[in-house]
C-alpha positions in Angstrom: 0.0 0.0 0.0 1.5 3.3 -0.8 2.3 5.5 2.4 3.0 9.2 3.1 6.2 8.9 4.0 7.9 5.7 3.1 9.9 8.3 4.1 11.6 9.9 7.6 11.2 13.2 8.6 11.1 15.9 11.4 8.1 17.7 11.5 6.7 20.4 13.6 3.4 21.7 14.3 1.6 24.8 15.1 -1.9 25.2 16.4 -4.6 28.4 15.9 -7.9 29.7 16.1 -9.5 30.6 12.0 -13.4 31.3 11.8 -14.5 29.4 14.8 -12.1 26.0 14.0 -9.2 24.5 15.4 -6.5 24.3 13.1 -3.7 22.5 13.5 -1.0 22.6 11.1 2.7 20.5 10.7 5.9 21.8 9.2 8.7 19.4 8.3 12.1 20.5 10.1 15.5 19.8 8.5 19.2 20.7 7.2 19.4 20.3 3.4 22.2 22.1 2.3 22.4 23.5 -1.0 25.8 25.4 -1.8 26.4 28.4 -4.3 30.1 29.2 -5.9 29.6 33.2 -4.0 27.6 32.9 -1.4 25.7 29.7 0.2 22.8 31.8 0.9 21.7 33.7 -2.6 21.4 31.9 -5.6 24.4 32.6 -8.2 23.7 35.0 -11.6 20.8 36.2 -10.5 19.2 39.8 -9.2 16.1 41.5 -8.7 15.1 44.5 -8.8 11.6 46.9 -8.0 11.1 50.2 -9.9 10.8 53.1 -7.6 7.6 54.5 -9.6 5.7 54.4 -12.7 8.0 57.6 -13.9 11.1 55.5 -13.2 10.4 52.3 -15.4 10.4 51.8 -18.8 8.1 51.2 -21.4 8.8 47.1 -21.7 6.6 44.1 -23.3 6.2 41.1 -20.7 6.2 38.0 -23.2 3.9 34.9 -22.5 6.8 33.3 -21.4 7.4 36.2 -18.8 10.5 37.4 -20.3 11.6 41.0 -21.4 14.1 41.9 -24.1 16.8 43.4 -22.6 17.0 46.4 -25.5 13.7 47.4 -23.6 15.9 48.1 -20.1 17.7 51.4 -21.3 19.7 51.2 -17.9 21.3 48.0 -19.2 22.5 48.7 -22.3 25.9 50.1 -21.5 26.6 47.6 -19.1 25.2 44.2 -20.4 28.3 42.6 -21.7 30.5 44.1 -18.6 28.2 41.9 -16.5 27.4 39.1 -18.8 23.5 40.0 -18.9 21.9 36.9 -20.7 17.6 37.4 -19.6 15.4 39.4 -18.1 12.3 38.2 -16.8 9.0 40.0 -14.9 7.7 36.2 -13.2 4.9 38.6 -11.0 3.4 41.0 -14.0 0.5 38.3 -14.3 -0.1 37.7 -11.1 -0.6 41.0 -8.9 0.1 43.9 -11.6 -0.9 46.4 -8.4 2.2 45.5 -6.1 4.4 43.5 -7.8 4.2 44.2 -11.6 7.7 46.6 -11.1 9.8 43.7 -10.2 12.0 41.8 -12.6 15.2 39.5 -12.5 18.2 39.6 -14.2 20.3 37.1 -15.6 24.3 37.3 -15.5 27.1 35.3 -16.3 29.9 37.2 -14.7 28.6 35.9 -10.9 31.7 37.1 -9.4 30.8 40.7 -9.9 27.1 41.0 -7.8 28.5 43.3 -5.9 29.6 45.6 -8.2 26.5 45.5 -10.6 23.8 45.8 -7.4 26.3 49.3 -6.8 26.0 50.3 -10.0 22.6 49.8 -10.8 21.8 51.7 -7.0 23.8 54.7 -8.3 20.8 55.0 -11.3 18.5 56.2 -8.1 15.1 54.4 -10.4 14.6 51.8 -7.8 13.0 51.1 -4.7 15.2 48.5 -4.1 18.0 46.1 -5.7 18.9 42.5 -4.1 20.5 39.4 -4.5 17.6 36.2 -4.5 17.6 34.0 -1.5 18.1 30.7 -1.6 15.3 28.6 0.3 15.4 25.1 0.6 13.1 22.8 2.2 13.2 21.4 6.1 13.9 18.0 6.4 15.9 16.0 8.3 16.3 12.2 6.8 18.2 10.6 9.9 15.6 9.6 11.9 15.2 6.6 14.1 13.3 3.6 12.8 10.3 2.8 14.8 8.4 -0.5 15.5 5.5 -1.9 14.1 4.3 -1.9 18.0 5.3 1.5 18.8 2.8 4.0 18.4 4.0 5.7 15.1 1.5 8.6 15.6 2.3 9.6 19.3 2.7 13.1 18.1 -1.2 13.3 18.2 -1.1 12.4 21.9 1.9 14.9 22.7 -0.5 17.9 21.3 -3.5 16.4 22.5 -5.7 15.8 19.4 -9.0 13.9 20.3 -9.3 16.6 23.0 -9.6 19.3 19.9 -11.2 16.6 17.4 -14.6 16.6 20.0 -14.7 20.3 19.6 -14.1 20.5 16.1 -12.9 18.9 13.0 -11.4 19.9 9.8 -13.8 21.8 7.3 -13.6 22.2 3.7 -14.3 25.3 3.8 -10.8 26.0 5.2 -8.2 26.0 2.0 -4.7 25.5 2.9 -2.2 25.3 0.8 1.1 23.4 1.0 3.6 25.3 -1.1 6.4 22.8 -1.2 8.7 20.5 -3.5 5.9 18.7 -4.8 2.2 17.2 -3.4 1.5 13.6 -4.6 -1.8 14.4 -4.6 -3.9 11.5 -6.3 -2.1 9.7 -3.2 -4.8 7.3 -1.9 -5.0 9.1 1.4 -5.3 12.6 0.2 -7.2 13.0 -3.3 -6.4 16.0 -3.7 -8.9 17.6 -7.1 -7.1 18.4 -9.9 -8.8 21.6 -9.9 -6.8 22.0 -6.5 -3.2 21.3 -7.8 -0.3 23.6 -9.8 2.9 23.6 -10.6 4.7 27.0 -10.4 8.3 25.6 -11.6 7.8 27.5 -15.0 6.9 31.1 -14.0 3.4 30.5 -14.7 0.9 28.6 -13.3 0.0 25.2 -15.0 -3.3 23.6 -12.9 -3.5 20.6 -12.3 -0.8 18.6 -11.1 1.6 19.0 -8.4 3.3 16.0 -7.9 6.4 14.7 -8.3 8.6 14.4 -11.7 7.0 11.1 -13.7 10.8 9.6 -13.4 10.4 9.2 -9.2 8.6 6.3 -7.9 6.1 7.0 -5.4 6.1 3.3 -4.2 9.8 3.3 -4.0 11.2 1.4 -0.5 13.7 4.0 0.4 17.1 2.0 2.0 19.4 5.1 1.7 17.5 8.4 1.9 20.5 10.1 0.4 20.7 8.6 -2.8 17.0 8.3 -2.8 14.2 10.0 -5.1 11.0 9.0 -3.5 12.3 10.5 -0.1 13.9 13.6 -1.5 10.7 14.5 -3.6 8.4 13.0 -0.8 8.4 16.1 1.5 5.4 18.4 0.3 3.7 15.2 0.3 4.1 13.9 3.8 3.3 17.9 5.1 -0.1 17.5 3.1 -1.0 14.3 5.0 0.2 15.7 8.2 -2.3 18.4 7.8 -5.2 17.0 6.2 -4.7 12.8 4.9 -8.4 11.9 4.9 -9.4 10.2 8.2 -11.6 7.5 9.4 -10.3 5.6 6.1 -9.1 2.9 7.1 -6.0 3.5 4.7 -2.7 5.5 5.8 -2.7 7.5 8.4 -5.3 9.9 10.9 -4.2 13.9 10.3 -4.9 16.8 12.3 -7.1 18.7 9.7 -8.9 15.9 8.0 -11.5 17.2 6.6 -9.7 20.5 5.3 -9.5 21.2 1.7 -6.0 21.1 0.5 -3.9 23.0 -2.3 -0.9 21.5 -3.5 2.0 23.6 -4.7 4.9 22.4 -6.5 7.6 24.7 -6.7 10.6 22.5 -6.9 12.9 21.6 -9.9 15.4 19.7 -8.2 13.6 18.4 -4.9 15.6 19.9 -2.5 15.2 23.8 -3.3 11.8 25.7 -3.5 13.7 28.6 -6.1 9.7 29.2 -7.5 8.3 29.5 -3.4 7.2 33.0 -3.5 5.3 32.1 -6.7 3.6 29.4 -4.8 2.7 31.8 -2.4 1.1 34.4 -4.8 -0.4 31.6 -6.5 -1.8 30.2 -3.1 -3.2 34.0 -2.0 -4.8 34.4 -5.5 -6.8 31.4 -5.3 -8.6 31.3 -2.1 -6.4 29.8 0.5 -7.0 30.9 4.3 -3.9 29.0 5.7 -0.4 28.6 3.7 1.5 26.8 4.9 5.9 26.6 4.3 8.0 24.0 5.7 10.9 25.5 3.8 13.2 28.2 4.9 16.4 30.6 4.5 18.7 32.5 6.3 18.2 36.3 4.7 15.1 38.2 4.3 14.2 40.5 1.3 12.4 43.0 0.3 10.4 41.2 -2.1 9.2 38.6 0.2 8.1 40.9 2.9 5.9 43.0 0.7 4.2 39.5 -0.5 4.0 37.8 3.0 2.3 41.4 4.5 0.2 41.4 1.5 -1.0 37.8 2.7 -1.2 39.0 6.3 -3.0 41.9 4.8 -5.7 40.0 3.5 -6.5 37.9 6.4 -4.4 34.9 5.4 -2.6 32.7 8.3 0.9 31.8 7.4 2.8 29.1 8.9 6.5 28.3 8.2 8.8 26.1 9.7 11.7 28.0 12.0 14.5 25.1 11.1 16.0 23.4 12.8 19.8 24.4 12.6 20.5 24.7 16.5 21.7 28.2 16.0 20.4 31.9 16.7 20.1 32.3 13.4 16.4 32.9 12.1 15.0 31.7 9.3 13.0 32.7 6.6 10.3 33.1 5.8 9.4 32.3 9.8 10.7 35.4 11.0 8.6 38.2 9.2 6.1 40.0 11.0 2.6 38.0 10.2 4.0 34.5 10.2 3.5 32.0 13.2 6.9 30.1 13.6 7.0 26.6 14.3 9.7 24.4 16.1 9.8 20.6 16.8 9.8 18.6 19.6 10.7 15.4 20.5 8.1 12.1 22.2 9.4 13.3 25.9 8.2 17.1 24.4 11.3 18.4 24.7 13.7 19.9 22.2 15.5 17.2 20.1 18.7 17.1 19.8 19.2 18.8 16.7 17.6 22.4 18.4 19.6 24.4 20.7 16.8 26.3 21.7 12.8 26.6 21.6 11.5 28.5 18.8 8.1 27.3 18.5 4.6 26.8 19.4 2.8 23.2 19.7 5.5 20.8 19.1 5.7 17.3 17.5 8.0 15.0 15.9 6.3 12.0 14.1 8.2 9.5 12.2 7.8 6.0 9.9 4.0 5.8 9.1 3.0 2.9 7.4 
């Protein structure tokens, strides 16, 4: 029988109030590491920038495929080859042209000289703001212990207290939440996810209607070394969905918190391990109904362009949940520690910190494993 998470992972949980129901939501906790030739935590070749006002940007053509001709960026002209400027893109024009249709990337070769273009370009004075993208990669941690068929694999629901809150109330469907992650599998047997419900973000655009996996990873595969393993590595957005909302009283897979909550899967993931397209997940998620997102991935920078589109969220009455990580440091993480978002820690059985925290960052705390 296919499973949620043939698959180990540390995952956290946070629980809150929305329209009269208890929702209770989990976040998978981690240390993926995914290294860049400048810096491990922006993405290499790759800016973006916000015009300061309508006055300040040019007069440019957004093709379908969300790209712009550089000749239509007068500001580049003189400098394109210095730099090695290959693409310009505007990913957000079709998707909130109020706040976000003044923001484009560019593309550059010469990566060793970010710092020197983001000066130049700031010297123009035509821009709100200029910054180097963040890299984000999913939380999860695939060293966990194995656990017994007699052990009780769900013991997080104890620890947190769940058939108190499941008499007062249950999941509804009329509470969206959407798991923007690597990938949902979600014609899974214990999710069903509607088509309808699903996207894939990892173009620029929006394509509805599947969010799962690549077609070259086996969902059924038995996982003996998670490392080398692509049913685990691309099984993360999945196992968060079933956390939250796996349909229960199924008699297949597992029980959830939410069950009964209408989920939105999100796949924003080319490689399994980074979420490069999150923030279009996000936008994606906002524009289509969702009252809870939630984002077990994380960074170690903020930006600008992130923390106009998470207040824009909070602005419209959207909870957001992300996952604090789990890197034992005083080192916050992204997108957890912007003003609006509820951050969410782990625990361990004993509900105390595991090992892999150095300190409590969180809010109702879990740490389920093997569930078969």
């Amino acid at each position: 029988m296919p499973i949620f998470s043939n698959l180990w992972f540390n995952t956290i949980m946070g629980a809150f109030m929305k329209h009269l129901f208890i929702s209770i939501f989990l976040l998978c906790l981690g240390n993926i590491i995914s290294a860049q030739t400048i810096s491990a935590d922006y993405q290499d070749g790759v800016i973006y920038i916000k015009f300061k006002d309508k006055k300040s940007t040019p007069n440019y053509t957004v093709k379908q495929d969300n790209t712009v001709s550089i000749s239509e960026m007068p500001f580049l002209q003189q400098i394109k080859t210095a730099y090695g400027i290959t693409k310009i893109t505007s990913p957000f024009s079709s998707w909130d042209k109020e706040n976000f249709s003044g923001v484009i990337y560019i593309y550059y070769d010469s990566i060793a000289k970010v710092d020197s273009l983001i000066q130049h370009l700031s010297r123009l004075g035509l821009f709100k703001y200029i910054q180097k993208e963040p890299v984000f990669t999913i939380f999860g941690t695939p060293n966990d212990p194995f656990y017994t068929e007699t052990d009780n694999l769900q013991w997080y629901l104890d620890v947190i207290n769940a058939k108190q809150a499941w008499d007062i109330a249950k999941g509804s469907a009329g509470i969206k939440v959407a798991v923007v992650d690597n990938a949902v599998w979600g014609e899974h047997p214990d999710l069903q996810i509607p088509s309808q419900l699903q996207a894939n973000v990892t173009n620029g655009t929006a394509v509805v209607g599947n969010s799962a996996p690549p077609v070259s990873v086996n969902q059924d595969e038995m996982c003996t070394n998670p490392n080398t393993c692509n049913a685990y590595k691309w099984s993360h957005g999945t196992h968060c969905a079933g956390m939250i909302g796996a349909i229960t009283n199924n008699r297949t897979g597992i029980a959830s918190l939410g069950g009964g909550v209408t989920i939105m899967g999100i796949s924003t993931s080319k490689d399994g391990s980074t979420v490069a397209y999150s923030r279009e997940g996000v936008m994606y998620a906002k524009n289509n109904g969702a009252k809870v997102i939630s984002m077990s991935y994380g960074g170690s920078t903020a930006d600008s362009l992130s923390r106009e589109l998470f207040q824009s969220c909070y602005d419209a009455g959207i909870v957001l949940v992300a996952a604090a990580g789990n890197n034992g440091t005083n080192r916050q993480s992204y997108p957890a520690a912007y003003l609006g978002v509820i951050s969410v820690a782990a625990a361990n059985s004993d509900n105390h910190l595991p090992v892999f925290l150095s300190m409590e960052l969180g809010l109702v705390l879990l740490h389920p494993e093997v569930l078969k």
